[in-house]
C-alpha positions in Angstrom: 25.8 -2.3 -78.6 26.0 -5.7 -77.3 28.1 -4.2 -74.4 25.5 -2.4 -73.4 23.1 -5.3 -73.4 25.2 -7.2 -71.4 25.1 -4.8 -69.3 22.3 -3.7 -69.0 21.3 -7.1 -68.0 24.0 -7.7 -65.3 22.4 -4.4 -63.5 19.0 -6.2 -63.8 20.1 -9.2 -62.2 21.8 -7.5 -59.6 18.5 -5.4 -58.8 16.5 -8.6 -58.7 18.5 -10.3 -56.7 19.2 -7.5 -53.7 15.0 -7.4 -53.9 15.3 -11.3 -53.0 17.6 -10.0 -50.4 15.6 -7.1 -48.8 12.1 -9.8 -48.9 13.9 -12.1 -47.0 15.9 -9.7 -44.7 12.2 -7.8 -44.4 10.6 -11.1 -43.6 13.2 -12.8 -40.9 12.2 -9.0 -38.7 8.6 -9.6 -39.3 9.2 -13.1 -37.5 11.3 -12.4 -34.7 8.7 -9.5 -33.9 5.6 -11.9 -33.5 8.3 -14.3 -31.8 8.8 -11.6 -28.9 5.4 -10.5 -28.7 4.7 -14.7 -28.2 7.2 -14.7 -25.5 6.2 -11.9 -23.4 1.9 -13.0 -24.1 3.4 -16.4 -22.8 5.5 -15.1 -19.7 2.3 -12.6 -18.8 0.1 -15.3 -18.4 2.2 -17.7 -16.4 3.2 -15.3 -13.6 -0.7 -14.0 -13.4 0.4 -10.0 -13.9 -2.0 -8.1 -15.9 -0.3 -5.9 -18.0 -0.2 -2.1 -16.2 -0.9 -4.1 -12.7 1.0 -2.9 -9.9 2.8 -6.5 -9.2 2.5 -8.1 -5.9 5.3 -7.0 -3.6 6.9 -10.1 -1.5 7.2 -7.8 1.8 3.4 -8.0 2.1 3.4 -11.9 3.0 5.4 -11.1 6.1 3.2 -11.9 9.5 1.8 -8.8 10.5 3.8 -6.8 13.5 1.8 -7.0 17.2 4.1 -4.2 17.8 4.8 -0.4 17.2 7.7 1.3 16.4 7.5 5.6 16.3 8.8 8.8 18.3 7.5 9.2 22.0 5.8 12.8 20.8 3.0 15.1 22.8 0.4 15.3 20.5 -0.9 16.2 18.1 0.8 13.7 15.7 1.1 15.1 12.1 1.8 12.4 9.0 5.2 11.7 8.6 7.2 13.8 6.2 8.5 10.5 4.8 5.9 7.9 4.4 7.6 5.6 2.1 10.2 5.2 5.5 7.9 5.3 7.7 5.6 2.3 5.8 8.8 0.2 5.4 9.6 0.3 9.0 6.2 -1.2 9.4 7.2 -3.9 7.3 4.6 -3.2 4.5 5.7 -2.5 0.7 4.4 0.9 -1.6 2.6 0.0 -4.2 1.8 1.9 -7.6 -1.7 1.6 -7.0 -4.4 0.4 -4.3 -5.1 -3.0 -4.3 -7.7 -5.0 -5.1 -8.1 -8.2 -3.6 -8.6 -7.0 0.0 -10.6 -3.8 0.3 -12.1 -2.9 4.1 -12.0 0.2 5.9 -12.0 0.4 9.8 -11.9 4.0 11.7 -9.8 5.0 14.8 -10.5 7.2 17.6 -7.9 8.6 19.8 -9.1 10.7 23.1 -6.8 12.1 25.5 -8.0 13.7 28.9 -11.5 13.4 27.0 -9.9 15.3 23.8 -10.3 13.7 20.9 -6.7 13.6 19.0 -6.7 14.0 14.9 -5.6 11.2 13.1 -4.2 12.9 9.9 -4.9 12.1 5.8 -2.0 11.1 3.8 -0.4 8.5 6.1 1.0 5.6 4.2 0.9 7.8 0.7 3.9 9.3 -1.0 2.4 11.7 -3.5 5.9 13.2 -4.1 7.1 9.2 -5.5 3.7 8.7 -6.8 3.3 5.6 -4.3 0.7 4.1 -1.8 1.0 1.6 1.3 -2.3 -1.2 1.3 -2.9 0.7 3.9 -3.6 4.5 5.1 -6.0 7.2 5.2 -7.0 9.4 2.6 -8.3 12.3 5.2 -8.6 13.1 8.5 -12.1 11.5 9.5 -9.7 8.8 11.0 -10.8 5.8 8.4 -8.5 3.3 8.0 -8.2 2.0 4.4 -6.9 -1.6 3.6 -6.6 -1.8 -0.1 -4.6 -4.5 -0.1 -3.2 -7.2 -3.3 -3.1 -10.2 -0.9 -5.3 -11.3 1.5 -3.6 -10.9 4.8 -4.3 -9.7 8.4 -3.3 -6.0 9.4 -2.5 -4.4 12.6 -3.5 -1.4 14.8 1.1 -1.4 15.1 1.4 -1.7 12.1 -0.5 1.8 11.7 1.0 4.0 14.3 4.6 3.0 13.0 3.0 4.6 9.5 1.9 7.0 11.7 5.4 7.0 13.3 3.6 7.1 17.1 4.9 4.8 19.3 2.5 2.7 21.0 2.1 -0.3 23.5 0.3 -1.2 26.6 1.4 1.6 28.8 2.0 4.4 26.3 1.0 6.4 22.9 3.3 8.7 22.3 4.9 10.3 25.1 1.7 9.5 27.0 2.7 7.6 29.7 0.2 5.5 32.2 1.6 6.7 35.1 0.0 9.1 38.0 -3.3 7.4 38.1 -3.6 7.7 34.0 -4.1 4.6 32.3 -4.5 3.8 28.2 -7.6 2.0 27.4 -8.1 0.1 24.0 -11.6 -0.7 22.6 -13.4 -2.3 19.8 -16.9 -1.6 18.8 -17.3 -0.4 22.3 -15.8 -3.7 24.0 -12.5 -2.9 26.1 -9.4 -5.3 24.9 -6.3 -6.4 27.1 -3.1 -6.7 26.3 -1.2 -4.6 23.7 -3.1 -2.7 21.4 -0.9 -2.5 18.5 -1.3 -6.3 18.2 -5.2 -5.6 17.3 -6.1 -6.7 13.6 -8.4 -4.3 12.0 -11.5 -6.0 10.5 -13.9 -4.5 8.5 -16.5 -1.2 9.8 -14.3 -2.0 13.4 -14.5 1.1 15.8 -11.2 1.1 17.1 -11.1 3.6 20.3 -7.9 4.5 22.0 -8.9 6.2 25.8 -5.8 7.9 27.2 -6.3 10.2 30.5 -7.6 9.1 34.3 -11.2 6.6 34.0 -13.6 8.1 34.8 -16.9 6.4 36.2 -19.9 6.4 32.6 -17.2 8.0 30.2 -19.0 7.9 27.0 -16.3 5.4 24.4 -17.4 6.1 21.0 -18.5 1.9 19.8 -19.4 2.3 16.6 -18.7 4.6 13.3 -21.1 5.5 10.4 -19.1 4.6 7.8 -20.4 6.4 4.1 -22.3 3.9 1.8 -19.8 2.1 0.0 -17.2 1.7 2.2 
């Protein structure tokens, strides 16, 4: 009988004692949880990303290109089948998600031989990697949309490499100014020298691209009426 007892209260103390055991173990995981959860609170705050915030990509600080790099094509020009290509030979990063911090639209017109030339949706958007450039179009109005996470200039070159149209002073595409046909470059109306990929867009800016023999009071479209909003 007093075997038993002894026993009995050897199990006892063994019980008690691995309960000790589990409250501590139990306790030390509670700790190093709210440890890490103080860590990454702490390490979000000093680098200024919101949680779920498409960080700022370090491509996007680069000067903006006064030039254009794409294929010497007749028109019309579709959107590139690759636009995540396409956007990083521009020199521009994809982001997960527009930006915020710079947010202007400007519109393009491109007339050829007194044709006006589509400028497509989609360019600078890859909706097959779920991924967007700060800036492209959404539709084929021709509005440009800079939805950018820095402030920063961008460039009528920058675009048409999006676009993947060549473009300088003497060409668009594999429009030439040769033959008496010259390329004319305009903004809000006003004619501009030199090469027109090296244009910055600014906000509500009719940009108007005239391709084709001048002709004396050829109407040049100087302004756009952009919806309320934008």
């Amino acid at each position: 009988m007093a075997a038993k007892r002894k026993s009995s209260a050897k199990a006892v103390a063994r019980a008690r004692s691995g309960g000790r055991s589990g409250w501590l173990w139990g306790g030390a995981a509670v700790a190093v949880v709210a440890l890490l959860v103080v860590v990454i609170v702490v390490t979000t705050r000093s680098s200024g990303t919101k949680p779920g915030a498409a960080p700022p990509s370090t491509g996007i600080n680069n000067p903006p290109a006064t030039t254009a790099a794409g294929q010497d094509s007749a028109p019309p020009w579709p959107a590139p089948q690759d636009a995540t290509a396409a956007v990083a030979a521009a020199g521009l990063p994809m982001l997960t998600e527009e930006g915020t911090v710079e947010h202007i639209h400007a519109h393009l017109d491109v007339l050829v031989d007194g044709k006006p030339v589509g400028v497509p949706a989609d360019i600078g958007i890859d909706a097959t990697r779920g991924s967007i450039s700060p800036m492209h179009t959404h539709d084929a109005t021709g509005v440009i949309h800079i939805e950018s996470p820095v402030q920063r200039a961008f460039t009528l070159g920058e675009f048409f490499t999006e676009w993947n149209v060549s473009l300088s002073a003497d060409n668009i595409g594999s429009l030439r100014a040769t033959g008496g046909k010259t390329l004319r470059a305009y903004i809000n109306g006003k004619p501009q020298t030199g090469n027109p990929a090296a244009i910055q867009l600014n906000a509500h800016d009719e940009i108007a691209l005239v391709y084709g023999a001048p002709q004396a009071g050829e109407s040049v479209p100087g302004s756009y009426d952009f919806p309320q909003g934008e």
